[in-house]
SEDO-734331 format. One record per residue (C-alpha): residue number from 1; x, y, z. Coordinates in Angstrom, 1 decimal. Layout:
BEGIN
{num NUM xx X yy Y zz Z}
...
This chain:
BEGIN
{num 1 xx -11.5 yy 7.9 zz 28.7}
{num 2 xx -11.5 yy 5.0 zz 26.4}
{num 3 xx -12.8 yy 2.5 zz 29.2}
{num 4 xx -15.8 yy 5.1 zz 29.0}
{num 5 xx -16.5 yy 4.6 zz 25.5}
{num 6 xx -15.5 yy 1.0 zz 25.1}
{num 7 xx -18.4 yy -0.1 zz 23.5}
{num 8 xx -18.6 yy 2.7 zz 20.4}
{num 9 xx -14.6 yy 2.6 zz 20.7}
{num 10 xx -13.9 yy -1.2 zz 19.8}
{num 11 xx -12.9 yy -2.7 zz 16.7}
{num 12 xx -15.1 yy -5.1 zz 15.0}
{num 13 xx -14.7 yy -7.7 zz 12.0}
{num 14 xx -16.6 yy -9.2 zz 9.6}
{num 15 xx -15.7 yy -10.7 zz 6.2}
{num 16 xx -16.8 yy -9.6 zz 2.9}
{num 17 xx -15.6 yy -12.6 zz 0.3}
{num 18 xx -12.2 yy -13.1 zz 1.6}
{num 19 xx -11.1 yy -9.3 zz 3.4}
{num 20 xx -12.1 yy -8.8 zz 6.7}
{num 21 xx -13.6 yy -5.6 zz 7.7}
{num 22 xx -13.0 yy -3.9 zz 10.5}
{num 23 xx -15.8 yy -1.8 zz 11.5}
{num 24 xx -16.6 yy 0.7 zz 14.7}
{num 25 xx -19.5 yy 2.2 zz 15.4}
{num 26 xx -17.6 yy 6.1 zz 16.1}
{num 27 xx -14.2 yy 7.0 zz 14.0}
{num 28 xx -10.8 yy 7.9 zz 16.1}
{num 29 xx -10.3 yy 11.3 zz 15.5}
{num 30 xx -11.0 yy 14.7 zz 16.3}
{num 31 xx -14.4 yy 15.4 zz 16.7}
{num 32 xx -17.2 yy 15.6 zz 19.0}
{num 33 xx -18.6 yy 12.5 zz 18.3}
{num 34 xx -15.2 yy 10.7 zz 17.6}
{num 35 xx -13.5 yy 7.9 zz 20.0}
{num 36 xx -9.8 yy 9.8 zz 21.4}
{num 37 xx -6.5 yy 9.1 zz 19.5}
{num 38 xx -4.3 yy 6.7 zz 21.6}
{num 39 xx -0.8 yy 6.6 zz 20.6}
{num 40 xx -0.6 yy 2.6 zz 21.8}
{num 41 xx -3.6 yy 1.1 zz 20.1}
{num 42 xx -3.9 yy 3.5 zz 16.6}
{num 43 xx -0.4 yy 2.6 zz 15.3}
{num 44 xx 1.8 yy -0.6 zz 16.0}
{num 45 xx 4.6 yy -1.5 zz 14.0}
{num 46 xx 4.0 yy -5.5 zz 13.1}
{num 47 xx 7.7 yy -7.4 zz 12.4}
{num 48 xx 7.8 yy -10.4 zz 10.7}
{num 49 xx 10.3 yy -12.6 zz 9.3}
{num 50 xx 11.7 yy -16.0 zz 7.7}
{num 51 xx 12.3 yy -16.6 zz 11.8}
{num 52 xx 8.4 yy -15.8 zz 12.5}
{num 53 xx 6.5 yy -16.0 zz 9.5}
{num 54 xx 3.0 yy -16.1 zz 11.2}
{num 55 xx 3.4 yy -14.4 zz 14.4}
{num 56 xx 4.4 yy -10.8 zz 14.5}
{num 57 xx 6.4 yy -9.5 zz 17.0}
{num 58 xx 5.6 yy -5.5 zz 17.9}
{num 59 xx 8.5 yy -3.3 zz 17.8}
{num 60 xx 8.3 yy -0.8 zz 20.3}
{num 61 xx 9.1 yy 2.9 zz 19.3}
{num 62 xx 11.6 yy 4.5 zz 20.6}
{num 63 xx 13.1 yy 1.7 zz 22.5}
{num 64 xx 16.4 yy -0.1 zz 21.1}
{num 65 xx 16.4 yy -2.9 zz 24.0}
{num 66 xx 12.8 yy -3.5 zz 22.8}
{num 67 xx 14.1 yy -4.0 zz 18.6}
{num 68 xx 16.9 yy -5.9 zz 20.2}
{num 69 xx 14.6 yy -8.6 zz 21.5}
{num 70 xx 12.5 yy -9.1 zz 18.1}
{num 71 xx 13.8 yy -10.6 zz 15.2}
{num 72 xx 14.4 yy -7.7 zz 13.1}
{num 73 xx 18.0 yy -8.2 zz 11.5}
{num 74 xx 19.9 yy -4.9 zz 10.4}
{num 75 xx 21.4 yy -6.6 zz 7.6}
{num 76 xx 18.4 yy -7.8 zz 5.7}
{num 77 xx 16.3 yy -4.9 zz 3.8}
{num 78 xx 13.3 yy -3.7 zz 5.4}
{num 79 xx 10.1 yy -2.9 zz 3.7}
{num 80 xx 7.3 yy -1.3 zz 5.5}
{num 81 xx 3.5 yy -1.9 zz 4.5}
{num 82 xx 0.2 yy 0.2 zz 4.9}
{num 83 xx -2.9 yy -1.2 zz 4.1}
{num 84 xx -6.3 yy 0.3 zz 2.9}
{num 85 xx -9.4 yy 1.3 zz 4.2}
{num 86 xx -11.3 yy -1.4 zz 6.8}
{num 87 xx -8.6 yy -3.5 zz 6.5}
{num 88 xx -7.0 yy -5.8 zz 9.4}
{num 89 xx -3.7 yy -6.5 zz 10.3}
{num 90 xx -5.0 yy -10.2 zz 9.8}
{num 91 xx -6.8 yy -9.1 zz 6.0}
{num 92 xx -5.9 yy -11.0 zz 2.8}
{num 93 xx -3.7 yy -8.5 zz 1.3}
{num 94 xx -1.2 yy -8.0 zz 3.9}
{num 95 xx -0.8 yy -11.9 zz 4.1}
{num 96 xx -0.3 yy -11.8 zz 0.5}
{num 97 xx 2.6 yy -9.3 zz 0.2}
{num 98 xx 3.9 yy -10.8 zz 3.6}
{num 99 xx 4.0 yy -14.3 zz 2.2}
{num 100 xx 5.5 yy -13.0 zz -1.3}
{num 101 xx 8.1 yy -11.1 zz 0.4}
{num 102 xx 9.2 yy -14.3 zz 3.3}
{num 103 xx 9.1 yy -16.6 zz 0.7}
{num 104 xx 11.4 yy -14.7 zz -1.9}
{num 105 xx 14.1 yy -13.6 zz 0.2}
{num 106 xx 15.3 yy -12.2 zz 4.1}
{num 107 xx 13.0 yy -9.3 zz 4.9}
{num 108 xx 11.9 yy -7.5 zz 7.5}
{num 109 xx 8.5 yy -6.9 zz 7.0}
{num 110 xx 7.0 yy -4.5 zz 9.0}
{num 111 xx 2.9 yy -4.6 zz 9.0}
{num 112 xx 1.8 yy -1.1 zz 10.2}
{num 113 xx -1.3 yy -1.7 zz 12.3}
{num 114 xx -3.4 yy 1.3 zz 11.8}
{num 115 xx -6.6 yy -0.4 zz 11.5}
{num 116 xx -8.2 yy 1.7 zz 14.4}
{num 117 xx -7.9 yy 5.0 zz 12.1}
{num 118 xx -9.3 yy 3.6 zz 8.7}
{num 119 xx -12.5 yy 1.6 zz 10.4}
{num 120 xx -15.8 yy 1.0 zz 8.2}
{num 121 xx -17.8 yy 3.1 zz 7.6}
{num 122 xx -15.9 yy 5.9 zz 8.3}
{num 123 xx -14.3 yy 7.0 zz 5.3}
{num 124 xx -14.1 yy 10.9 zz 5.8}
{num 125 xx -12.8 yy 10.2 zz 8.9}
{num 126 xx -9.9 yy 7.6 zz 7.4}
{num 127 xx -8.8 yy 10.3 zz 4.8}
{num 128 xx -8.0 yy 13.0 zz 7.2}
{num 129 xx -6.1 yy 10.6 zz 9.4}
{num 130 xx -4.0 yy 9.6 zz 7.1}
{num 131 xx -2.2 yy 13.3 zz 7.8}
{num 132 xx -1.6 yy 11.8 zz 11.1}
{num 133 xx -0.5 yy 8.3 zz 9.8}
{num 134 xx 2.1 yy 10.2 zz 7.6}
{num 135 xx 3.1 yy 12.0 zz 10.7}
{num 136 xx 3.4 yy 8.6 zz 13.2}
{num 137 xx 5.7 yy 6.7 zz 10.3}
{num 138 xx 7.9 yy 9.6 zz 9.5}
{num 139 xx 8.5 yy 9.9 zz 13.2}
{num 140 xx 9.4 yy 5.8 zz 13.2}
{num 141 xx 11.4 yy 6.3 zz 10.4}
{num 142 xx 13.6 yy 9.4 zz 12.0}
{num 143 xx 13.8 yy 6.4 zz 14.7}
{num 144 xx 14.6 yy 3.6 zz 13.1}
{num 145 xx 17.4 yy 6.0 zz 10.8}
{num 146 xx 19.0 yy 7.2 zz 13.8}
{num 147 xx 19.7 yy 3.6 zz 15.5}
{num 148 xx 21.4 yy 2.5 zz 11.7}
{num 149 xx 18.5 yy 1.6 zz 9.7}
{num 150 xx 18.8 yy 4.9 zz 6.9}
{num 151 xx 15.9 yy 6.2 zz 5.5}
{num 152 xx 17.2 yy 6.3 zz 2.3}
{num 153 xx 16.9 yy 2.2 zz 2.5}
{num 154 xx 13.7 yy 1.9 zz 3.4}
{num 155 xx 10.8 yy 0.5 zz 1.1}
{num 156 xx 7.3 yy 1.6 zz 2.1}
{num 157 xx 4.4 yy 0.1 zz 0.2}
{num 158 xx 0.8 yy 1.7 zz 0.4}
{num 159 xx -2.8 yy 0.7 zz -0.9}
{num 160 xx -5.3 yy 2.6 zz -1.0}
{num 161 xx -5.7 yy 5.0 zz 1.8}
{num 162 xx -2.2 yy 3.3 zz 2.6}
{num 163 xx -0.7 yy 4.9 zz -0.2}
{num 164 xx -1.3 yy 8.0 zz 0.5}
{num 165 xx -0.5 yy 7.9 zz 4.3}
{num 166 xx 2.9 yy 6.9 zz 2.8}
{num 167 xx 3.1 yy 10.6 zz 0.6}
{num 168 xx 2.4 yy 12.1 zz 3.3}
{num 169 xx 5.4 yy 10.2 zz 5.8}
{num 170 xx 7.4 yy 11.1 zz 2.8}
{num 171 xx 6.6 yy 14.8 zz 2.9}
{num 172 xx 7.5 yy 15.3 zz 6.7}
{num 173 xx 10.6 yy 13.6 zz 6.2}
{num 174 xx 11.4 yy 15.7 zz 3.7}
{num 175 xx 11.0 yy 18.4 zz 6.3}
{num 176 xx 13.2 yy 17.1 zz 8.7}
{num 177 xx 16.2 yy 16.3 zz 6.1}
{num 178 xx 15.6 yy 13.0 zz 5.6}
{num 179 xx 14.2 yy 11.0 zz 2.6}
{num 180 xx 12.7 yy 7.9 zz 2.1}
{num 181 xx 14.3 yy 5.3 zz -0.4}
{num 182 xx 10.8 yy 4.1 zz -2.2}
{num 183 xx 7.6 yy 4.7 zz -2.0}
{num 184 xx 5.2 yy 1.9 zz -4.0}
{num 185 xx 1.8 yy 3.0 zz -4.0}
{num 186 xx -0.7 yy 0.5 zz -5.1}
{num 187 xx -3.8 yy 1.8 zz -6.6}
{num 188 xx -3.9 yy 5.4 zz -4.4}
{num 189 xx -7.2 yy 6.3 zz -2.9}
{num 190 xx -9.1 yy 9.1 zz -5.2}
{num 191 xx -11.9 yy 9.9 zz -3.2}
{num 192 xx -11.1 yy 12.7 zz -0.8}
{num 193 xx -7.8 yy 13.9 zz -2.6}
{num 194 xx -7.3 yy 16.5 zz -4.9}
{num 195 xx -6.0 yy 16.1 zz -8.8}
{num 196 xx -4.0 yy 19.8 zz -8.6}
{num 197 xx -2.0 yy 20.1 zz -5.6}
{num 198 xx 0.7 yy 17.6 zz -4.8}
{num 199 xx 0.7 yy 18.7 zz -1.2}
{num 200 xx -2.5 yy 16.8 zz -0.9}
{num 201 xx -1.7 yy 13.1 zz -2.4}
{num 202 xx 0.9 yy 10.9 zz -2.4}
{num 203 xx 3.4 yy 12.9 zz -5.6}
{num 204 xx 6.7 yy 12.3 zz -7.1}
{num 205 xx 9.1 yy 13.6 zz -5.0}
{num 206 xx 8.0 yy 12.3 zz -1.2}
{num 207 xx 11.0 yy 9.5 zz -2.0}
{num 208 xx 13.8 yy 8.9 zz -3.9}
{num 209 xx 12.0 yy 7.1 zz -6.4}
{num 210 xx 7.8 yy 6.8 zz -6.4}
{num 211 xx 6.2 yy 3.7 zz -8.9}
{num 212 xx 2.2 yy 3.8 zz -9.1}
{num 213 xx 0.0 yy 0.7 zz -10.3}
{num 214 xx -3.0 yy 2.2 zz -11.3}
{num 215 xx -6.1 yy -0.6 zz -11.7}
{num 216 xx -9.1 yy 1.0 zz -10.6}
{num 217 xx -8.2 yy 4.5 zz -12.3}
{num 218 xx -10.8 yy 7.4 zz -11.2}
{num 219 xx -13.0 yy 5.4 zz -9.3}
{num 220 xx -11.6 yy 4.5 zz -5.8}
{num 221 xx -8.0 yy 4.9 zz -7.1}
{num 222 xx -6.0 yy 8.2 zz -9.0}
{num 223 xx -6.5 yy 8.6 zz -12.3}
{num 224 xx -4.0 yy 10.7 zz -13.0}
{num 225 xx 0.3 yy 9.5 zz -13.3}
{num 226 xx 1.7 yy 11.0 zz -10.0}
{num 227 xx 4.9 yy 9.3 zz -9.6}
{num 228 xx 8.1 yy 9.0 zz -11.2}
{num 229 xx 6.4 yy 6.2 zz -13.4}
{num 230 xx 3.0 yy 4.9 zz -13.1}
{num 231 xx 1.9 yy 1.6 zz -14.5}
{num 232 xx -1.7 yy 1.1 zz -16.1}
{num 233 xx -2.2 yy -2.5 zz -16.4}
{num 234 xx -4.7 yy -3.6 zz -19.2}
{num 235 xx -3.9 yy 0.3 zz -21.0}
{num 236 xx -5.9 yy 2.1 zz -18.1}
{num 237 xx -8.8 yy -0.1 zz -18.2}
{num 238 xx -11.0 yy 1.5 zz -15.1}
{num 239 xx -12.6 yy -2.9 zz -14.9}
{num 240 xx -9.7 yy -4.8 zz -14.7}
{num 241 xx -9.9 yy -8.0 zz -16.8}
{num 242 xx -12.0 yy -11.0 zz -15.1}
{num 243 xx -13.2 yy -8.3 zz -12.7}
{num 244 xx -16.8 yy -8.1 zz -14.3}
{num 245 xx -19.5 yy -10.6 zz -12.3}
{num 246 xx -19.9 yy -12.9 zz -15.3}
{num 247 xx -16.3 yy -13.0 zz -15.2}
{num 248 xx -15.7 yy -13.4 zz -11.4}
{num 249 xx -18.3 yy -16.5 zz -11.5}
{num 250 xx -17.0 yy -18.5 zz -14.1}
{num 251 xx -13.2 yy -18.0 zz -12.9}
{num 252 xx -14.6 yy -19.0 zz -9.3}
{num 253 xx -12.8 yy -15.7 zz -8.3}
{num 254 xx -16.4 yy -14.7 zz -6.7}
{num 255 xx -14.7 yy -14.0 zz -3.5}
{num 256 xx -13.2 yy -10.5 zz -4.8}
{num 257 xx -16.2 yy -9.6 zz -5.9}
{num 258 xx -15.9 yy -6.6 zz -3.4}
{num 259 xx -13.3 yy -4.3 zz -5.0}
{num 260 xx -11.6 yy -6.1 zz -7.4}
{num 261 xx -10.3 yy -3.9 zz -9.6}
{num 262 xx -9.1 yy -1.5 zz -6.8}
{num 263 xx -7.5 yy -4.9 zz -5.0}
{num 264 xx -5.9 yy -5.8 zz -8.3}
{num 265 xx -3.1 yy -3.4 zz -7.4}
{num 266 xx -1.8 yy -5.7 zz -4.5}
{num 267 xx -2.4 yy -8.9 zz -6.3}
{num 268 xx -0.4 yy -8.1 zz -9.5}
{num 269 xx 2.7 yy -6.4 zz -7.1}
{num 270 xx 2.3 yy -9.5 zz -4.7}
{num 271 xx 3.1 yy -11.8 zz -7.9}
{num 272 xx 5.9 yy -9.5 zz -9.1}
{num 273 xx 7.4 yy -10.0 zz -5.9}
{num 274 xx 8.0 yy -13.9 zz -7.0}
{num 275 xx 8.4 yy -13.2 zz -10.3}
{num 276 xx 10.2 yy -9.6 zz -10.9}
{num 277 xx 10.1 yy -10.3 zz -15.0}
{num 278 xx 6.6 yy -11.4 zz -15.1}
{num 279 xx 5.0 yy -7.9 zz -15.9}
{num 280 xx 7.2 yy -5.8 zz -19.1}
{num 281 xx 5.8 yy -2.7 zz -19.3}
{num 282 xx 5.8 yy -0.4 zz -22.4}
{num 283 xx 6.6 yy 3.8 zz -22.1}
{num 284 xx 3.9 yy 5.5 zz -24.1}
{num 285 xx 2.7 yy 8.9 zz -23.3}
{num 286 xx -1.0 yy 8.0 zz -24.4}
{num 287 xx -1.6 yy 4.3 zz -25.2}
{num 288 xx -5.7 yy 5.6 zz -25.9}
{num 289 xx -4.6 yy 8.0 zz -27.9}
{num 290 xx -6.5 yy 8.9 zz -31.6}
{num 291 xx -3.2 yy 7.8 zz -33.6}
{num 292 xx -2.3 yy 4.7 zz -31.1}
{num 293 xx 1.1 yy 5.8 zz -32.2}
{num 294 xx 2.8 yy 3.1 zz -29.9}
{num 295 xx 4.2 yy 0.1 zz -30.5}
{num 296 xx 4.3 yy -2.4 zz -27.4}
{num 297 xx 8.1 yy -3.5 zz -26.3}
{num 298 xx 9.8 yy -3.5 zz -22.9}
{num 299 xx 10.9 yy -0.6 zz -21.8}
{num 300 xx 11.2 yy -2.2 zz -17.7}
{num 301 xx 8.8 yy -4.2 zz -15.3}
{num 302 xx 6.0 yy -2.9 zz -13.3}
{num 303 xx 6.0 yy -4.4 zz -9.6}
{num 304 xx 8.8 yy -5.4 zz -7.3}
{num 305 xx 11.3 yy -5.0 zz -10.7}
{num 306 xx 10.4 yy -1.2 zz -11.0}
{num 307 xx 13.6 yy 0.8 zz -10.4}
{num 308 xx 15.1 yy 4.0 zz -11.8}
{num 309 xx 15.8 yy 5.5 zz -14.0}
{num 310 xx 12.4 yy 4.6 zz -15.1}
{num 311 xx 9.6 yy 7.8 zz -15.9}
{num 312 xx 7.0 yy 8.5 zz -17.4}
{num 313 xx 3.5 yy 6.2 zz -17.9}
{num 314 xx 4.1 yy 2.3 zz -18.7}
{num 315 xx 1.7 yy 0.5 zz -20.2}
{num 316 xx 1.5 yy -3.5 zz -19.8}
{num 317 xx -1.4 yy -6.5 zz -20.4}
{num 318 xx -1.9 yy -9.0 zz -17.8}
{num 319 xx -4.1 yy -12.0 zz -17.5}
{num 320 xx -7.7 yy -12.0 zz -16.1}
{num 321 xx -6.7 yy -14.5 zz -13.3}
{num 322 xx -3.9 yy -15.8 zz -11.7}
{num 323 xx -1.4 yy -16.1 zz -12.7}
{num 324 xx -1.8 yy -12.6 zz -14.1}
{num 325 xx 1.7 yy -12.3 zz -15.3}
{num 326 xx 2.3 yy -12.9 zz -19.2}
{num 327 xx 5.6 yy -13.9 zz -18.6}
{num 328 xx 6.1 yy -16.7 zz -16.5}
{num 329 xx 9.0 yy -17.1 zz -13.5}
């Protein structure tokens, strides 16, 4: 059937500043006017690693012999990454946590190619596939934790729409007895979601341990804390610092003109990545609050250096350009 829609049913990109867009002129989904599903081309699991740094290799679901002959190394921790709406495969903030990531340690990186399910402009579309996304991973992950690679070691980082494609693998693998070690969601999508019911968004409890970096809070990202500990950088500011025009142009960050605040979220957790100090967070159950009863100290680190115990909101300041951590490596 695809070869009969080929022309409404193939992907498309164009840049806007630096992220490139993909764009189709019909979603995938289930609908009268949408292009079919296609279990080979919506989802492919992207590998890379300090042995292919560039070059991904696809690992095949569902086939050992197939793992076997990529570079994927049982030994080294594996974190898994969902990116947002329109984005490629190829886009600037999958490069950016890939790069942080290969050049601070061994990782398997795995770049989930979903692009096909969140094109431009069809963002109705994207939020109800990212149901389906949840149910795709969870199914890898049953996969990957029945050849050795637990669940329960796994890191899965979202942005976006990403993030809360990564709730939901965490909720069907809660189903089938298994549970994810981390979920990191960066900036979660708002639009489309609902405030009351944590059935319906990426929630505390669809891992072993959930961090959230709010930047872009009730606009395109949640507003409220939904993890067990969500950062506000800047104290909740909605316009991250150096993310107003005026700003952009005379920091020559003009490029990220398109999101910024909402892309924030992977910039800051990219950085942490190399530097795992470089963002202290405070706890404060309501820095805006009438008495501004709390005082700043470090109470942990917002990023790659999140870990539990920690609860509760955090609070932190950051630069308005890189480097945007206050503490240097």
């Amino acid at each position: 059937m695809l070869a009969n829609v080929s022309d409404s049913c193939r992907v498309l990109t164009f840049f806007i500043g630096v992220s490139e867009v993909c764009f189709m002129s019909a979603p995938v989904g289930q609908c009268s006017y949408c292009c079919p599903r296609n279990d080979t081309l919506d989802v492919q699991y992207q590998l890379f690693t300090r042995a292919n740094p560039t070059s991904p290799q696809t690992i095949p679901e569902r086939d050992v012999e197939g793992l076997q002959r990529t570079n994927f190394d049982f030994n080294n921790p594996t974190v898994i990454y969902l990116m947002g709406f329109s984005e490629s495969i190829n886009g600037i903030s999958t490069t950016t946590l890939r790069n942080a990531y290969l050049s601070s340690g061994d990782y398997n990186f795995i770049s989930v190619d979903w692009s096909r399910l969140i094109v431009f402009p069809w963002y109705v579309t994207a939020v109800r596939n990212t149901r389906y996304m949840g149910r795709r991973l969870a199914r890898f992950v049953q996969y990957m934790n029945g050849i050795g690679v637990r669940a329960s070691s796994l890191h899965v980082i979202g942005f976006s729409l990403g993030a809360e494609a990564a709730g939901f693998a965490g909720k069907e693998l809660r189903r089938r007895g298994l549970v994810l070690g981390r979920i990191t969601g960066l900036d979660p999508a708002y639009p489309g979601y609902s405030l009351t019911n944590s059935n319906d968004h990426l929630a505390r409890g669809d891992a072993i341990f959930v961090d959230v970096l709010h930047t872009n809070p009730g606009v395109l990202g949640f507003p409220q804390p939904i993890g067990d500990v969500d950062f506000y950088p800047n104290f909740g500011m909605w316009i991250q610092p150096g993310c107003w025009v005026d700003q952009l142009i005379r920091d020559k960050q003009i490029s990220f003109i398109y999101g910024c605040s909402h892309n924030r979220a992977w910039r800051l957790y990219a950085e942490s990545v190399i530097n795992p100090t470089g963002f202290p967070a405070t706890h404060c159950r309501n820095w805006k609050g009438p008495l501004r009863e709390c005082r700043f100290r470090t109470n942990g680190y917002m990023g790659f250096g999140a870990q539990p115990p920690m609860t509760g909101k955090m609070y932190l300041e950051t630069n308005e350009k890189p480097p945007f951590a206050r503490n240097g490596p």
